[in-house]
Every structure is written in structure tokens, then in C-alpha cells.
N, C-alpha and C positions, 0 to 999 in steps of 0.2 A: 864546382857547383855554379849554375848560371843562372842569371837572372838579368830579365831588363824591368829596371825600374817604373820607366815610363810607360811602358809597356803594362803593366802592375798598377798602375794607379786608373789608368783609362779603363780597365778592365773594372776595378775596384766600384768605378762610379755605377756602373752597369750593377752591380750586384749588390749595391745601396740595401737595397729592399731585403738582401736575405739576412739571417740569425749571423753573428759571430761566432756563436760559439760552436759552428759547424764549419767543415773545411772540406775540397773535393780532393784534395791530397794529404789531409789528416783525419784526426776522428777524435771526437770528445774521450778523454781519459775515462777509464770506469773512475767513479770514485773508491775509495775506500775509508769507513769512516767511523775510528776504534773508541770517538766522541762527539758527539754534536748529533743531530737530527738533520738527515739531508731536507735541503729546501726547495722547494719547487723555482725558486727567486735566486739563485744561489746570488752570495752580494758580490765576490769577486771574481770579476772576467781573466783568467790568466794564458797567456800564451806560451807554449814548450818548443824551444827547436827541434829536442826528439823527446821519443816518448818515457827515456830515461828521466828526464829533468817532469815530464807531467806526470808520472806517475809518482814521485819525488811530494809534488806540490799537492796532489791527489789526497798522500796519507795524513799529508796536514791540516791540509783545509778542512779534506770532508766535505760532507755536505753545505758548505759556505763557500766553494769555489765550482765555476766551470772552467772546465781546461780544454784548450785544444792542444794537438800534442801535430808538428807538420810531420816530421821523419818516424816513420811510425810501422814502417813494415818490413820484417823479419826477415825477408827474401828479399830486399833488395840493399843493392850500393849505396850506401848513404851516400861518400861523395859523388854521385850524379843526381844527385836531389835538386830538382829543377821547383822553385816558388810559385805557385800560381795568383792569381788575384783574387780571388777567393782567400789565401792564405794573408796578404798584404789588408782586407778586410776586417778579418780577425782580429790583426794586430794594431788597427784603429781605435777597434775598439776596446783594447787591453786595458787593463790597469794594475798590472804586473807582469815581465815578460820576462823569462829565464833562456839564457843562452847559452852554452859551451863557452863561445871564445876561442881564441889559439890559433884562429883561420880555420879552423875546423867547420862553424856556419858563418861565413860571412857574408852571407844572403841577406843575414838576420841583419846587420848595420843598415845594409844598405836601404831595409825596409824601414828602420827606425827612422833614417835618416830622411826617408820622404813623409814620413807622417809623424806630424810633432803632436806631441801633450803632456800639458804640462802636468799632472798627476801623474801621469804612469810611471812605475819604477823599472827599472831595468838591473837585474843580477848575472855577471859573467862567472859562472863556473870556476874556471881559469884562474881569473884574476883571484877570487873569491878562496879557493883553494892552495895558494900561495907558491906556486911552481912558476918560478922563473927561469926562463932559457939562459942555457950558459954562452957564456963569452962565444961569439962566432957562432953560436949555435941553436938548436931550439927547444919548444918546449914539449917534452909529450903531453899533448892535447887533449888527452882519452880520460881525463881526472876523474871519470865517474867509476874507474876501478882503482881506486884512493880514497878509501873510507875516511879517512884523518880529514879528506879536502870537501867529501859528502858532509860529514860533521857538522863543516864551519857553514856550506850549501844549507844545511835543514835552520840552521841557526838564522840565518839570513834570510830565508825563508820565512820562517815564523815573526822575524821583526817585520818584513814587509809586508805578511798578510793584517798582521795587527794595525800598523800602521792605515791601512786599506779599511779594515774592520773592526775598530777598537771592539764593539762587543760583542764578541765572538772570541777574544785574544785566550781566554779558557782554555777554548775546547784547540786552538790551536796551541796551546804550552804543550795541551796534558799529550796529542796525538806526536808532538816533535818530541817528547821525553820517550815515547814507543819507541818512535824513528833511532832516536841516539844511540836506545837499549839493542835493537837490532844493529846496529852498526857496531854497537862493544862486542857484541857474541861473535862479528863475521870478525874484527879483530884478535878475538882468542881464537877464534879457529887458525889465523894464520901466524900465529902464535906459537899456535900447539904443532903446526907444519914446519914450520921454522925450525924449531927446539927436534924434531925428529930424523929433518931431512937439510939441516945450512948446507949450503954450497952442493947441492944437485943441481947437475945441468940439463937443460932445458932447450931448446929451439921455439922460433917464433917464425909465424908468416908475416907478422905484421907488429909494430909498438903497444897495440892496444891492449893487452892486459898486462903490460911491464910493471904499473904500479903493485897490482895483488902480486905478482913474481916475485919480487926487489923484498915485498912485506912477506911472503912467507920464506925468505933466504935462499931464494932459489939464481943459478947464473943461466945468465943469458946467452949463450954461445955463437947466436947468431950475427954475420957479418951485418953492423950498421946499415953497409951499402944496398945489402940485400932489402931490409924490412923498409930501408928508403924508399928503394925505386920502388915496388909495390906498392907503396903507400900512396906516390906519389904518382901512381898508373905509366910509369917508365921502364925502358928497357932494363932488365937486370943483366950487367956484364957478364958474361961467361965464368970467370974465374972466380966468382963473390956464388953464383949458382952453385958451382962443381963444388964448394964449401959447403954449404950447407944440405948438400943430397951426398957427401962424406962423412958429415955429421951425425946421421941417420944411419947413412948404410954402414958403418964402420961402430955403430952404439956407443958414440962419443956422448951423446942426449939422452934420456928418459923417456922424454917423450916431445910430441910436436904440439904447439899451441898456433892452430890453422883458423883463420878467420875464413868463416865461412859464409860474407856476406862479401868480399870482394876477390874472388874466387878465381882466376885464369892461368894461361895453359903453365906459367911458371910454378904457379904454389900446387895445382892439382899434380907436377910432375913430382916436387917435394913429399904433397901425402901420399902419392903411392908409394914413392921410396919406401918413407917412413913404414906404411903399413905391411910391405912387403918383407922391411928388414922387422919384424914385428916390434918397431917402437909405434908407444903409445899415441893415438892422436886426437888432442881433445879441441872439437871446435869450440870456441869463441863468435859473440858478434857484438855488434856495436851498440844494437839498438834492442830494448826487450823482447824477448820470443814470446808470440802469442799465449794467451792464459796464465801469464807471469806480472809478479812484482817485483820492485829492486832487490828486496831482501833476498826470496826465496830463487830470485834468480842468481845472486850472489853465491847464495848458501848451494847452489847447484854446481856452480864454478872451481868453485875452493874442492867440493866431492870430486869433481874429476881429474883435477890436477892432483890430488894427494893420491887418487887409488890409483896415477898412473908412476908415483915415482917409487924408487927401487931403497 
């Protein structure tokens, strides 16, 4: 992800005059809002690095928050997510900002780091979630398919909105006890996955859904090396490739879990394998698919991996 700073704040001065809570490379979160009466005034400005984390703050606030949400769009690469100043605006005006973390946005520092305030709150996912990297190694970054780490996210959330808007703190408990409730169900579902299918294995193009994996007992079988370099937009070695289109073709896996948001000639060669040797291939992405929520896009997740295992 790039970004110049400097660059971003000169722009920022220029576009003084427009709304915050509009972005030319995000878009205001829908609300959703299971308490409260939305406001025409909403009281809290919140900014999303994606639109996972605004639509998150969405079902809390309700109608007492605007959100912009920057990574927001279902077809593309989140890492090539370039900052505009328009977006650096935004986050002027924030007075809660939710990040990822993990180097996954670090766009997002760099923004905070040139515009100071002293009210605003800042919540790192990551951090928040409690996934530390092991010795020499790192963390997966992708926490938002880690219900357990969203949990302690909605928790944190609700202290920061109340903090922002003491009276209001109501309608935000009663909307984060929704939140929690939906997060228990997406936990017995993989629960109930677990308890039917421990230890099926599994192939991945990418880290990003290993949390809900790891929680519904399923193995990972794919070479490190492989989901690295992808991740990391680098060459995939030969020999780490030939492994996992072996994987597939030989029905060592169930099925394939293919990010279909950073898509190129290595993983498309995988899901053809995959679809050709007819194992299962269920896309994934990073960022919510248009006309979705976290839950129902969760509870979408977990139906595809379970009707693809054996």
C-alpha cells in the first residue's frame, strides 16, 4: 500500500471545504440500526480502514454514528489500496478510528501520524484481538475471521462510542449485545463443524480465513511458503507450487479456499486444478461483498466450507 504523506495533507488543505463524512475512494457505511433513531446530526464521526471494521461500528452506533469505511470495494486488491486526500480529511475529522493493524493498513499510521487530536480514539484490531506473532515470526493479520478477537473489537467499540457519546451509551450496549449474540451463533456453527469434520484437510491461496479454519478443526495443508509469497505479491518457488496443484490433483484436500480479491496467474493455475480434479473451491475475500453485513456474510462463509467438506 502507498502512500505520500505530504502529498495528502496539501491535497487535504484544498478540500477543507468538503463533508468528512464522504470519501472519493470510500463511501459512507449503510447504517444499521436494531436501537436508537438515526439522526440527521449523527454525534460520532468514525473512520474504517475497511469496510469490515465500518460496518462493525455501523451496528453499534446506529443511528449516532457516521462512518466512512476507505477499502470498501469487493473487486479489488486491498493491498494496492492507494490513500487519497480526501481520505486523510476524513480522518481529521474523526473522533474514532478503527484499524486492522499487523502492517495489513499501515497507510492508516501514517495518516494519524500527520494529523494530531487530541480526543480521537484509535482501536487496532490486532492488537485488540490478542494474536501475537511467534518467535521469528508473524502474526496473521486477517483477525476479522476470529470471532473470539471481533468479540473483544465490539467490546471496545461500545466503550469508545460511549466514551464519545455518553447519552447514547443505551442504544449502544443493547445493539453490541445483538452484535455478541450473532457472533455466539457464528461460534456454534463452527462448533458444530468441528464436532463433524476435526482434522479435514483443507487448502488455502492465501492466510486469510485460517482463523474460522483452525476454529472449525479443520488442517491446513498448504506449504507456508506458498500462502507467503502470494500474500506477499512474490514469486511462488516451483517446488512449493507443484505441492499444492498435487494437493488438488491427487485429493489430498476437500476443498480449496481461493481469495478471490488477489487473484493472479499462480492461484487461477491452482483453481483450475482444483476445479478440474473436482475438489471443492470456495472463494473468500477480505473486504465485505456488496449488499452484506459481517454476520450474514460470516454465516455465508462457514455454509460454504462445511457443504464442501467430505
Amino acid at each position: 500500500m502507498k502512500m505520500n504523506v505530504m502529498s495528502l495533507l496539501a491535497g487535504a488543505l484544498v478540500l477543507a471545504g468538503c463533508s468528512a463524512s464522504s470519501s472519493a475512494t470510500g463511501s459512507t457505511a449503510a447504517v444499521r440500526d436494531p436501537v436508537g433513531s438515526p439522526s440527521s446530526s449523527p454525534t460520532v464521526s468514525v473512520v474504517a480502514s475497511t469496510n469490515v471494521y465500518g460496518d462493525l461500528v455501523s451496528r453499534i452506533g446506529g443511528g449516532h454514528v457516521s462512518v466512512v469505511s476507505f477499502i470498501n470495494d469487493p473487486n479489488a486488491d486491498p493491498h494496492s489500496y492507494e490513500a487519497s486526500p480526501r481520505n486523510q480529511l476524513a480522518l481529521a475529522g474523526a473522533k474514532l478510528v478503527i484499524e486492522n493493524g499487523g502492517g495489513y493498513d499501515d497507510f492508516m499510521d501514517k495518516m494519524l501520524g500527520a494529523t494530531k487530536a487530541a480526543d480521537r480514539q484509535v482501536l487496532n484490531a490486532v492488537e485488540i484481538s490478542g494474536h501475537v506473532a511467534p518467535p521469528g515470526g508473524e502474526t496473521n493479520r486477517h483477525v476479522w475471521y476470529d470471532f473470539a478477537g471481533m468479540d473483544a473489537l465490539v467490546d471496545k467499540i461500545t466503550e469508545a462510542l460511549t466514551k464519545a457519546d455518553a447519552p447514547d451509551s443505551a442504544d449502544f450496549k443493547a445493539n453490541a449485545d445483538g452484535m455478541h449474540q450473532g457472533l455466539a451463533d457464528l461460534r456454534k456453527r463452527e462448533d458444530g463443524i468441528k464436532a463433524a469434520h476435526s482434522g479435514g484437510a483443507v487448502a488455502i491461496t492465501e492466510a486469510v480465513p485460517l482463523y474460522l479454519l483452525e476454529a472449525c478443526g479443520l488442517k491446513n495443508m498448504t506449504p507456508p511458503e506458498f500462502s507467503k509469497a502470494i500474500e506477499d505479491s512474490t514469486d511462488v518457488p516451483a517446488a512449493f507450487l507443484q505441492q499444492v496443484l498435487d494437493l488438488v490433483k491427487n485429493h489430498q484436500v476437500s476443498e480449496l479456499l481461493y481469495n478471490s480479491q488477489t487473484a493472479n496467474a499462480r492461484t487461477d493455475q491452482v483453481r483450475a486444478a482444483a476445479a478440474a480434479s473436482g475438489v471443492v473451491v470456495v472463494a473468500v475475500t477480505e473486504t465485505l461483498p456488496g449488499g452484506s453485513d459481517f454476520l450474514s456474510w460470516m454465516n455465508h462463509n462457514l455454509t460454504a466450507v462445511e457443504a464442501g467438506l467430505k
